[in-house]
N, C-alpha and C positions, 0 to 999 in steps of 0.2 A: 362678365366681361370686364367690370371696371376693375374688381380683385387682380384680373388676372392681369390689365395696364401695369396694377398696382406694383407686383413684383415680378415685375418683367421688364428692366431699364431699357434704354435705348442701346441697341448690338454697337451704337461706339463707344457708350461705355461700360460694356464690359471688360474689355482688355486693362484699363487702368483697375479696375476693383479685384479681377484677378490677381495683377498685379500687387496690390497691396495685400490681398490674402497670402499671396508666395510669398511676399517679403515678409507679414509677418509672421509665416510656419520658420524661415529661416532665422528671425529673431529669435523666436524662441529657441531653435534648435542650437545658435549658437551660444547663449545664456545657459540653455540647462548642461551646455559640452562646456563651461566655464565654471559652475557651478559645482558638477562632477570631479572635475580634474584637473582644475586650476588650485592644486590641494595647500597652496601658499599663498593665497589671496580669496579664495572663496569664503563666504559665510558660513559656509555648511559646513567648516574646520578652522574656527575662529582663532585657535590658539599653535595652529602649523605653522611656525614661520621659517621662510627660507633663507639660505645663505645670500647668495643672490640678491633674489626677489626684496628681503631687509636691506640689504646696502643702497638697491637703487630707489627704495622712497626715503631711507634717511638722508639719500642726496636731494631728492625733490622737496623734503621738508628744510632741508638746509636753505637752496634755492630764498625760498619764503620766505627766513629768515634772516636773508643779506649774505648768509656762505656762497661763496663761488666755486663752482667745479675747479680742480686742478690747484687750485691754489688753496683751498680749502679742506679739499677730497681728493685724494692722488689715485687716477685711474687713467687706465686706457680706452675705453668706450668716448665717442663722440657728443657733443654737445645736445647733437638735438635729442638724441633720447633721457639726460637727464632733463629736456626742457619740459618735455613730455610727462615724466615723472611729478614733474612740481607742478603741473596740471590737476595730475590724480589727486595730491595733498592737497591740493586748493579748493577741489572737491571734497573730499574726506580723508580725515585723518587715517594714517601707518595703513593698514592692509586692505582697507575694505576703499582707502582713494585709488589704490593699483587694480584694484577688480573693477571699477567703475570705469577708469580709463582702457581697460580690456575689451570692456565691453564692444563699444565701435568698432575698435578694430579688429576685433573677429567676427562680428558681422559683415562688415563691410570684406572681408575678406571671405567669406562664404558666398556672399552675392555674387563678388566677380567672380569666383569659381564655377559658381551658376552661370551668369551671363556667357563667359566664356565657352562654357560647353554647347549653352542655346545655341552659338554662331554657326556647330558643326552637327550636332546631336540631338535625338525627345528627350524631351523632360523626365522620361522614366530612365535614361542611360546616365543623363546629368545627377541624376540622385545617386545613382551608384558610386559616379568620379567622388562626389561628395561624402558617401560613405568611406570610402577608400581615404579621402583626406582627411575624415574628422576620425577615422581609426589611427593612423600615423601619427596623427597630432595630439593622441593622447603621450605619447611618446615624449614627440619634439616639444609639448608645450612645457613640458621636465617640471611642474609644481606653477607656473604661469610668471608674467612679471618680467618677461625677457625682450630684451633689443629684437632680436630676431622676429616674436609676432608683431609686433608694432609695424615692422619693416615690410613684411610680405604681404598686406593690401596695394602698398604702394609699389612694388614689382607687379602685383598684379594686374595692378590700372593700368599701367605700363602697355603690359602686355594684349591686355583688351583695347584699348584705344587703338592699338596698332590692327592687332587681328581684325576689330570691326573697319578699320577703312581698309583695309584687304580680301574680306569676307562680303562685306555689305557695301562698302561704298566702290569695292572694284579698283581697287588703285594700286597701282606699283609701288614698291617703295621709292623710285623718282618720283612719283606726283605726290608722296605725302604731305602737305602740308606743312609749313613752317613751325605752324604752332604747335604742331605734332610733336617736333625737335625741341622746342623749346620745352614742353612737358618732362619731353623726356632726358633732358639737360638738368632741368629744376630738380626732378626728382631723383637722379643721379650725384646730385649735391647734395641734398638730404642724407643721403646712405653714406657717402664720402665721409658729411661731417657728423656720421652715429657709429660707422664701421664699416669697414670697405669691403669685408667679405660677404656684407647684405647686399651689395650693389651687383654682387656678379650674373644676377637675372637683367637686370636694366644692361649692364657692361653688353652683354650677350646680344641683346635686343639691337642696342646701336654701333655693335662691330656687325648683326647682319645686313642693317640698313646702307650701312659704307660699303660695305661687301659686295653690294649688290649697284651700289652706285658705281663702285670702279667696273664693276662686270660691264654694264650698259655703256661705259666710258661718258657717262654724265658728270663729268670734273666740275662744273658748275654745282648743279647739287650739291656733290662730295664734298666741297671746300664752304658751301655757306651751308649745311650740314653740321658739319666743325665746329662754326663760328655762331652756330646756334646753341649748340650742347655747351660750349665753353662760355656764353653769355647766362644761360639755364645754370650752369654751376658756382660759377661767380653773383647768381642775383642769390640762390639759397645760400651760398657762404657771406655774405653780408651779416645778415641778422647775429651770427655770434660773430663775426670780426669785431661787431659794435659791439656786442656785450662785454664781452671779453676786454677789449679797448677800453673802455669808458671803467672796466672795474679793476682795470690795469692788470690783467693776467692773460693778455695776448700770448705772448710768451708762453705762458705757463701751457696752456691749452696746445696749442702747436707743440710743442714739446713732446708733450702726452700723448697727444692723439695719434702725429702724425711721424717723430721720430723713433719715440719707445715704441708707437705702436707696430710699426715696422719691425722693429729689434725683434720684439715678441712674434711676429707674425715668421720669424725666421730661425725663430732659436726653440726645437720643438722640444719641447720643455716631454714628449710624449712621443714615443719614436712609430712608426708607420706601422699597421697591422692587422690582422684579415678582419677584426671589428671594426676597425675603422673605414674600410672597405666597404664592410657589410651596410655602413650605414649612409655609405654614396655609393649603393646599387640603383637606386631610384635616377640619379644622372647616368649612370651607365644604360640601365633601359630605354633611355630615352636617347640618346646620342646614337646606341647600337641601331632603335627603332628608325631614327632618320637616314639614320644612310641606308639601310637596307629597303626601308619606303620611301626614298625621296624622290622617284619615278610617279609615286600618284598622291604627291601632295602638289600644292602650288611652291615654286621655285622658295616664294619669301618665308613661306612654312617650315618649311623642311630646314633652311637655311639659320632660321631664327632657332629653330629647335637644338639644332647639333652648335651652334653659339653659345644659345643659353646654357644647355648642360657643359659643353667643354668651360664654360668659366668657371661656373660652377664648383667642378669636380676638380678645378686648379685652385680658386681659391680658398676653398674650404680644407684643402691639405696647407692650409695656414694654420699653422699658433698648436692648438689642444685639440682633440673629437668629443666637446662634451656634446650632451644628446641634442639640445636645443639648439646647435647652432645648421643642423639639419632640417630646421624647416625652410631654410633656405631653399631646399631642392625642390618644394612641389611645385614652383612654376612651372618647370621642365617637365617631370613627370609628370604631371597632371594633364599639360598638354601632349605630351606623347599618347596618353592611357586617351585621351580626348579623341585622337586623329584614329590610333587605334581601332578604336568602338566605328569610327565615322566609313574606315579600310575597309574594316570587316562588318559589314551588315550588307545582310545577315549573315550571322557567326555560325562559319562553319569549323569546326575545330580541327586541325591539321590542314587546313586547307592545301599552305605550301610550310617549305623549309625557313620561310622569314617568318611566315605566321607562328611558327613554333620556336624559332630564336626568342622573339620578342616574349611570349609567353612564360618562356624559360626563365629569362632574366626578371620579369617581373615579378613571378614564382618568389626569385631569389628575395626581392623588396620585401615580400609578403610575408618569407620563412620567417624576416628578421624581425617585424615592426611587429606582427601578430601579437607573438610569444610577448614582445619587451608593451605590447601595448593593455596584455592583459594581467602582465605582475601590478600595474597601474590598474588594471578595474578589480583587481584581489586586496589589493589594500580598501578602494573606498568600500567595497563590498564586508569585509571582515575586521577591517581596523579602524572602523568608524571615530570612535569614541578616543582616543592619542592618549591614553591617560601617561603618556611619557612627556607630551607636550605640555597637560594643564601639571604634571609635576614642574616642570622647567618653567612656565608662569610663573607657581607659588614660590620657587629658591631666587627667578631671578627678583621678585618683588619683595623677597626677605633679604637680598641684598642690597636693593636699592635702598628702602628704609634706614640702613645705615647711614647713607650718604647726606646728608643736611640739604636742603633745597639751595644753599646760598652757595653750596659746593658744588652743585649739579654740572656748571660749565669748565670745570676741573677736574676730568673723570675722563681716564684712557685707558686702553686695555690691549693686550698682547696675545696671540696664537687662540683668539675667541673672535668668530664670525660675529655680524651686525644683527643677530634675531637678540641679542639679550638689551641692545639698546631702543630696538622697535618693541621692545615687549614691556622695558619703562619709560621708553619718550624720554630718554635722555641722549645728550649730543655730544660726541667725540671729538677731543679737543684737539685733535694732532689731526694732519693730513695723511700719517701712512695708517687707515684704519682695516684696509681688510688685502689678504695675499701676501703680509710683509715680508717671507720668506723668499719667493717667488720674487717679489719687487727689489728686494735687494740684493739677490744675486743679477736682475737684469738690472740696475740703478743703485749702485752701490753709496751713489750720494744720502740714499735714504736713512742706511745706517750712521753714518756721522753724523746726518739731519737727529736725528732721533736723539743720537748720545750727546749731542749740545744741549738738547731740550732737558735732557736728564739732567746734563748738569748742571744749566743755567734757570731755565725756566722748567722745571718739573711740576708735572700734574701734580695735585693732592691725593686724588685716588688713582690706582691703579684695579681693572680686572685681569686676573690670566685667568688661561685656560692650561692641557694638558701640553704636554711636549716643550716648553719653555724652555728648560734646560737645552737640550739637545738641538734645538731648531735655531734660537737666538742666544747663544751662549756669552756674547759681548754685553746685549742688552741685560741679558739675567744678571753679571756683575753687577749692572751699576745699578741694577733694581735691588740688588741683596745690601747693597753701601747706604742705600737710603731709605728703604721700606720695611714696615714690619705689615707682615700678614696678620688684620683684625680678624678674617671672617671666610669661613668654606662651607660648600655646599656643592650638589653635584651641576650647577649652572658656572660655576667658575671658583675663584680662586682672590678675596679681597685684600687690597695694598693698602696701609695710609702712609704717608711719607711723613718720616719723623720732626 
């Protein structure tokens, strides 16, 4: 009998030690799905570095060392995610501080996708949404290290906060809470100032909350509604107006972020096409699913759902379709597949004509992600070992050697991605370091920027890469007027200026 006191707690608390068992079966689940497929920051492929994924910790290492975004690093992404970056390097150095900073926010974004489904669904269907989203994300997580995951906890919480005072606490979206609005103001300024096509779950969230305010003709609401999100957006653009301010590239950053980055988001550099499509089928499932089930959800449900995906599915026909910018969409479909599962139970298949639209469409999600999700488990499965990568180690560190340490802060390079500078810890001394082609057909200042520097303040080393000629044929001039080629190898292509 005392054995059996012994490990037998008290039934209140059980529910918190379950608790903490689920959360940590989800830890681990989302570490070893980071571990696997985060193939440009994981341990387990130390020597993979990404295009990408390299440029935004050499901006976080920048950060550290007194560089300023934008004025230092000429880009379009938003501040807070290079804030976040020089978090990771604060933590650890080049690839293994971006997997550390990963971590959380794949956790935390597995939980809410957990929590989320608890509101409407068991535990055993909530595994499933979860299977479904850690298949896709092998996908969207494109090699790890991206704006986009960082982003999609914070749509999530969004999301949950709302749904749990809808679900559990029974309220309308007029009796939400203030501080509801202000969450989701704050967190709507986050995405604003990292990329605005991250925001389009949040966007979605409170055009349904206003939606639903003018429906009830709650104009009170509606207007200090307003005056909540716009104080919520204004208190997270603080923190970089001051940074920016105080390092005097106010300017510079507004510029970037919010002028070019517009330009860009309008000039599709990558014209519309049924891939691109293919890869916002998951907002289509979810928008076709609300309307055709908006009879048996709650009004704020259904209204939230067809919000979130219709932003969604507009603003992501922003700018380029590269794959990662698609994890944007599993707020929407996640919660459709959620309401889904919640319609139908039990699942009778063909039930009606909606039951099998939606299945269809989702069909579609599935045709696409599966396929692109398992060229990703064929590589860590067969192509473990990179021996293409430890070669591009050994050329970029037979180039670097060249370079004198006393030189190291005098070293720029043309039509070469940021993995050969993460792979020596050296820092680029010019602000156009990576997209230059791109950047200066949308920013043509860039190019005069550059040919001053040639011919006033010129680097001492130069790296190119391939295509030089053809892609930058002004720059290649005046790089041939002053540089002799010391050194090649299949990592680039070595300058000294005479």
């Amino acid at each position: 009998m005392r054995l059996r006191a012994t490990i037998n707690p008290d039934i209140e608390k059980l529910p918190v030690r379950q608790k903490v068992m689920e959360y940590t079966g989800l830890f681990i689940v989302s570490l070893t799905h980071l571990l696997l497929f985060s193939l440009w920051t994981s341990p387990f492929f130390r020597l993979w570095y990404g295009c990408d994924a390299s440029f935004f910790t050499l901006v976080g290492r920048g950060i550290l060392s007194g560089k300023v975004p934008y004025r230092d690093f000429f880009d379009l992404k938003g501040p807070y995610f290079f804030f976040v970056e020089a978090i990771g390097q604060l933590l650890a150095h080049d690839r293994l501080g971006a997997f550390l900073i990963q971590i959380p926010f794949a956790f935390a974004s597995l939980v809410l996708i957990y929590e989320i489904s608890l509101l409407f669904i068991s535990k055993k269907k909530a595994i499933f949404v979860m299977i479904v989203y850690l298949w896709g994300n092998i996908t969207t997580l494109w090699g790890g290290n991206t704006l986009e995951e960082f982003a999609l906890p914070l749509s999530l919480a969004c999301l949950y906060i709302v749904l749990k005072a809808v679900v559990k606490g029974r309220k309308s979206f007029s009796k939400l809470p203030f501080s509801t609005i202000l969450i989701l103001g704050l967190c709507l300024g986050v995405d604003i100032f990292a990329k605005i096509s991250v925001a389009a779950p949040i966007l979605g969230i409170i055009a349904a909350i206003l939606y639903h305010n003018l429906c009830a003709k709650d104009f009170r609401s509606f207007f200090l509604n307003i005056l909540y999100i716009i104080l919520g957006v204004s208190l997270a653009a603080l923190p970089p107006i001051i940074y920016f301010g105080m390092n005097g590239a106010l300017s510079d950053m507004l510029f970037c972020v919010f002028k070019l980055g517009f330009s860009r988001g309008t000039d599709y550099y990558e014209s519309f096409n049924a891939t691109w499509e293919l890869k916002l089928s998951g907002c289509v499932f979810a928008f076709i699913f609300a309307i055709l089930h908006r009879d048996r959800m709650a009004k704020e449900i259904s209204v939230t759902l067809m919000a979130m995906s219709a932003a969604t599915w507009i603003l992501l026909h922003l700018g380029t379709p590269f794959y990662y910018y698609f994890a944007t969409v599993y707020p929407a479909l996640l919660l459709a597949l959620i309401m889904f599962l919640k319609i139908y139970d039990p699942m009778i298949i063909f039930e009606n004509w909606r039951q099998a639209v939606s299945i269809a469409l989702f069909f579609v999600y599935l045709c696409y992600y599966v396929p692109s999700g398992l060229d990703t488990v064929r590589t860590v499965l067969y192509d473990r070992y990179f021996e293409s990568e430890e070669e591009f180690q050994h050329n970029a560190e037979d180039m670097a050697a060249l370079i004198p340490e006393c030189d190291r802060d005098s070293v720029f390079s043309f039509m070469m991605d940021m993995q050969i500078f993460e792979a020596t810890d050296m820092m680029p001394c010019c602000r156009y370091v990576v997209n230059l082609p791109y950047f200066i057909d949308l920013y043509p200042q860039a190019l005069d920027d550059i040919l001053t520097m040639l011919d006033k303040n010129p680097p001492k080393w130069l790296i190119i890469g391939s295509g030089f000629v053809d892609n930058l044929p002004e720059i290649s001039d005046s790089v041939e007027a002053k540089y002799d080629m010391v050194y090649e190898n299949n990592a680039g292509h070595l300058y000294l200026l005479r």
